[in-house]
C-alpha positions as CSV (number, residue, x, y, z in Angstrom):
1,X,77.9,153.0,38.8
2,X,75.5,155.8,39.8
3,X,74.9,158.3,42.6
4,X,72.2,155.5,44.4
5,X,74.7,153.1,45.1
6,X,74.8,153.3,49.0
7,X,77.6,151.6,51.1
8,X,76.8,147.9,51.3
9,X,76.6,147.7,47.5
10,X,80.5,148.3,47.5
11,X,82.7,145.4,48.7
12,X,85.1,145.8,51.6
13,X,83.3,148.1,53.7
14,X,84.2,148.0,56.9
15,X,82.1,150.2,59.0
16,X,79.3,152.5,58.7
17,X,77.7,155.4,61.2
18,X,75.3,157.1,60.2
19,X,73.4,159.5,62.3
20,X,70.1,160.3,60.0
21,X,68.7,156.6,60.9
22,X,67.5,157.6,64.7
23,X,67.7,153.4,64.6
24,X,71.2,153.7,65.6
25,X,71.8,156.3,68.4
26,X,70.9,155.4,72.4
27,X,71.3,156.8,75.4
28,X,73.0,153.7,76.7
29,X,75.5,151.5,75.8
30,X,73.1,148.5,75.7
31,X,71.2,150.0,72.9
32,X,67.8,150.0,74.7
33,X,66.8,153.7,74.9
34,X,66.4,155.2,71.5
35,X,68.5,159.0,71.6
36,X,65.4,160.8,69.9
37,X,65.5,164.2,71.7
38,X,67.7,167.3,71.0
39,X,70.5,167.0,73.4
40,X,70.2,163.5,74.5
41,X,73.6,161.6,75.5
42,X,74.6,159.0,72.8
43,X,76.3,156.3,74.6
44,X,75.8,153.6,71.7
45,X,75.9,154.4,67.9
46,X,74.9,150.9,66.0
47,X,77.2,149.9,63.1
48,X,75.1,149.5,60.3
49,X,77.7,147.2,58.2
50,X,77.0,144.1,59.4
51,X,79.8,143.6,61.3
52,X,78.6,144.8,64.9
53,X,81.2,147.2,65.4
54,X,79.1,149.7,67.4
55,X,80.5,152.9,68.7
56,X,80.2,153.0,72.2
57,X,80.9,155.3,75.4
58,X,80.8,153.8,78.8
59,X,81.3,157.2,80.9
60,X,78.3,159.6,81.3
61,X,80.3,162.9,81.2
62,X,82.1,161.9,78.0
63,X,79.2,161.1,76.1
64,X,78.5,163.3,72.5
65,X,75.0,164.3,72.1
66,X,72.1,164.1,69.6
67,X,72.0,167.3,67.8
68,X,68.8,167.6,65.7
69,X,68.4,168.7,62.3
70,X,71.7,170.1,62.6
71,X,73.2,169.3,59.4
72,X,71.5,170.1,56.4
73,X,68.2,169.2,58.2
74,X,69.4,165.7,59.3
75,X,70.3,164.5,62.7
76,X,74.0,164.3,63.6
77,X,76.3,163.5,66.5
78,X,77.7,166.4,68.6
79,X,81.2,166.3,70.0
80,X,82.2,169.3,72.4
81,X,85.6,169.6,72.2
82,X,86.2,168.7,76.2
83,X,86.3,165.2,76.2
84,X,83.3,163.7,74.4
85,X,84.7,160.2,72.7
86,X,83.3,156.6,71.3
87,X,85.2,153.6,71.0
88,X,84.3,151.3,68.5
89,X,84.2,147.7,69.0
90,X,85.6,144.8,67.7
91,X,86.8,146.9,64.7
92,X,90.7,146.4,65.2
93,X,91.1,144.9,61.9
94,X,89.8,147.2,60.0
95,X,93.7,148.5,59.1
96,X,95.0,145.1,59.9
97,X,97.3,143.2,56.7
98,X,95.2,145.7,54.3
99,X,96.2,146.4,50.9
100,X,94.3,149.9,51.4
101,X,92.0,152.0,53.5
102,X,89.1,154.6,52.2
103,X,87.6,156.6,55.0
104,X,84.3,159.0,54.1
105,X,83.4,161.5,56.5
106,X,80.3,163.9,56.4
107,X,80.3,166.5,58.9
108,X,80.7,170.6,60.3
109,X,83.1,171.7,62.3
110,X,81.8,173.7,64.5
111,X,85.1,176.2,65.5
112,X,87.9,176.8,63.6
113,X,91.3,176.8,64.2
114,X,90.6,175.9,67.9
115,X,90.7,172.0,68.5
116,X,90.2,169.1,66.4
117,X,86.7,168.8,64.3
118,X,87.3,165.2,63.8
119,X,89.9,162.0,64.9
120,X,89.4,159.0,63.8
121,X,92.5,156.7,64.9
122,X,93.8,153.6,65.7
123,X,96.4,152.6,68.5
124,X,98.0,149.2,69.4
125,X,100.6,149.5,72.6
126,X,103.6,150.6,70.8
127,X,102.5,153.5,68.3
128,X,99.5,154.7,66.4
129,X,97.9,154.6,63.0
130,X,95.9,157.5,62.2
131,X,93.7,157.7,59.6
132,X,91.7,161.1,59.7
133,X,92.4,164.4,60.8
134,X,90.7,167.1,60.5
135,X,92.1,170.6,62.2
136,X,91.5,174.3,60.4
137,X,92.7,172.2,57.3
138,X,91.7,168.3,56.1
139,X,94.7,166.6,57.3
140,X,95.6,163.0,56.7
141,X,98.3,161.1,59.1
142,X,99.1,157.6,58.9
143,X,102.0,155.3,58.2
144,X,101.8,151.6,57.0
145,X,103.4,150.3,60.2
146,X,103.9,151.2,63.4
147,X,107.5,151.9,63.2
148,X,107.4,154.3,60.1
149,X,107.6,157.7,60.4
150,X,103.7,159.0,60.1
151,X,103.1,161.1,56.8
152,X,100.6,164.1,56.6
153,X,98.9,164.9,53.8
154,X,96.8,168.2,54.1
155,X,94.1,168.6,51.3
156,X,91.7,171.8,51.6
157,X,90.6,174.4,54.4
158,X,87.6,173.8,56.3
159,X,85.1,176.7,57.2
160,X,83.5,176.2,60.6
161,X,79.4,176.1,60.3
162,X,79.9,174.4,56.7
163,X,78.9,171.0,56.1
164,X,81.7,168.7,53.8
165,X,82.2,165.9,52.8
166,X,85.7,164.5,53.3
167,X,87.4,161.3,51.9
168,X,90.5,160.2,52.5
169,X,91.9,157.2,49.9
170,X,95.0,155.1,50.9
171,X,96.5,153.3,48.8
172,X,99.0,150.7,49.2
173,X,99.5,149.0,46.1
174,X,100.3,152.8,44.5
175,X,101.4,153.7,47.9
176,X,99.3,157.3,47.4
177,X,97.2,159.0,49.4
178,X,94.7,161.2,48.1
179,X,92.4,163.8,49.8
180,X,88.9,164.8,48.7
181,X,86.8,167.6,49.5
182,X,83.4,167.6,48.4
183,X,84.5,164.6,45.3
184,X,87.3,167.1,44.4
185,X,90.6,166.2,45.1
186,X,93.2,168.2,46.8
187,X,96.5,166.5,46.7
188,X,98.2,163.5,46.9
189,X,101.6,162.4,48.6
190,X,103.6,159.1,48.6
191,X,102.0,156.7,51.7
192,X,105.2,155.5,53.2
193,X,109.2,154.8,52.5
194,X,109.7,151.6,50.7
195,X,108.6,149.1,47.9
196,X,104.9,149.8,46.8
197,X,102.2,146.8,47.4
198,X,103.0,146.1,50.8
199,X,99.9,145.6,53.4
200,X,99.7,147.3,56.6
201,X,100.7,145.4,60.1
202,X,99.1,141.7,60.5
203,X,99.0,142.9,64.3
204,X,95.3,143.8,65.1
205,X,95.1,148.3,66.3
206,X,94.4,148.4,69.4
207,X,91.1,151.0,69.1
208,X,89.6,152.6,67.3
209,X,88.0,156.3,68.6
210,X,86.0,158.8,66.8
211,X,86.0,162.0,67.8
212,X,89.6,161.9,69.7
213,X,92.9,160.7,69.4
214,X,93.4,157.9,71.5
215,X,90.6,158.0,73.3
216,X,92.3,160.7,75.9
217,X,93.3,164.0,73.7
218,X,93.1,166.1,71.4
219,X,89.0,166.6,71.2
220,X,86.7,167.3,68.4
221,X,84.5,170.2,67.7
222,X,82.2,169.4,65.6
223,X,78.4,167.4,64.1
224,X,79.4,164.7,62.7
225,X,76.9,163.2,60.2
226,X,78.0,159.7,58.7
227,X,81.3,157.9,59.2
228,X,81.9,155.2,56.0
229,X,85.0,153.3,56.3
230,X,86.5,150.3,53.8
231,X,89.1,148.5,54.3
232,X,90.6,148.7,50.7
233,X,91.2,151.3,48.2
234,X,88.6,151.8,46.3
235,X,88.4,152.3,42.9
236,X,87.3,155.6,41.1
237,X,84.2,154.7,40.2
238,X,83.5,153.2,43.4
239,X,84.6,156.0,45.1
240,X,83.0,159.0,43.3
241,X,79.4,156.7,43.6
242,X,79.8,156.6,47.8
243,X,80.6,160.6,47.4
244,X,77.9,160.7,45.1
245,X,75.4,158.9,47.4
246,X,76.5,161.0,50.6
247,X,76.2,164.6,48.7
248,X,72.7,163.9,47.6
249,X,72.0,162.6,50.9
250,X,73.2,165.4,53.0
251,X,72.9,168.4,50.9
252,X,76.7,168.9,50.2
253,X,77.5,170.8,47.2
């Protein structure tokens, strides 16, 4: 499996953002005003999975912006660290009864230690399930079901202005998880208390945001390139080709 193998030649994926293909980003949540310009609101990113789970933000004020050539000389997806947020749609079982979850992020934080350069989470009523974090360090928090104590796996330190690559493996069947930076990995830690080869809840999250936690706090600061979620563990070679594909892609060494 080489470096060309892009996302939807992978099975399981769940979710893909990616802010190079100007396609994808409008100024309003119906998707009819292309986001072209530096600085224009983003108010719908377009899933490009096939599975119409579109990032969207309803509220003017807490709307990210288009940030041009910003990364590596490709578009990205500003978040200001106040209260800019997207929901994404329809994509509560993306952690539901999974066996596994692989998240791919591509993006600069833009201050360090102050604020978070990147949440992405889900939330039913009761509790959440986390599965990115990324503070002054790459941070993983999760746990398999709502009522397990949440783990935290911390895998490299950040540099704010530098663009990385992060990917964050779950794996239930192991019951690992393994941080990445930049296709090298950074650590590992037991997932959760309890037999191996157990899935995640059968109850659908409740959201899922990018960008914030919950939706209401603990903002990002930082462009944000491409987003590539499955909803499985992949395997290495599966793994290292989607890195592969992103680094060439963004410039990421």
């Amino acid at each position: 499996m080489g470096e060309a193998v892009g996302p939807t030649d992978i099975p399981g994926l769940g979710l893909w953002l990616d802010a190079s293909d100007a396609s994808t980003l409008f100024q309003d949540t119906a998707a009819a005003t292309p986001a072209l310009a530096n600085f224009d609101s983003i108010a719908a990113w377009r899933d490009k999975s096939g599975l119409g789970r579109h990032a969207t933000q309803a509220t003017t004020a807490r709307r990210p912006a288009l940030a041009s050539s910003a990364l590596n000389g490709r578009n990205a997806v500003r978040f200001d660290e106040v209260d800019d947020t997207l929901a994404v749609s329809g994509a509560g079982s993306i952690a539901q009864s999974v066996y596994g979850i692989t998240v791919f992020v591509v993006t600069i934080p833009r201050a360090l230690p102050a604020g978070m350069s990147l949440y992405i989470s889900t939330a039913n009523p009761a509790a959440s399930r986390s599965w990115l974090s990324l503070p002054s360090a790459a941070q993983h928090f999760g746990r398999r079901l709502d009522a397990d104590t949440g783990q935290t796996l911390s895998f490299g330190t950040l540099t704010a202005g530098t663009p990385v690559l992060v990917t964050d493996h779950v794996d239930l069947v192991n019951n690992l998880v393994t941080g990445y930076l930049s296709g090298t990995s950074l650590g590992q830690v037991a997932y959760q208390t309890g037999a191996p080869a157990e899935p995640t809840s059968n109850t659908a999250s409740g959201s899922v945001q990018i960008g914030s936690l919950n939706g209401s706090s603990t903002f990002a600061n930082q462009d944000l390139g491409e987003i590539v979620v499955f909803s499985r563990a992949l395997t290495s070679a599966e793994r290292r080709a989607v890195e592969g594909y992103l680094r060439v892609k963004w410039g990421i060494v």
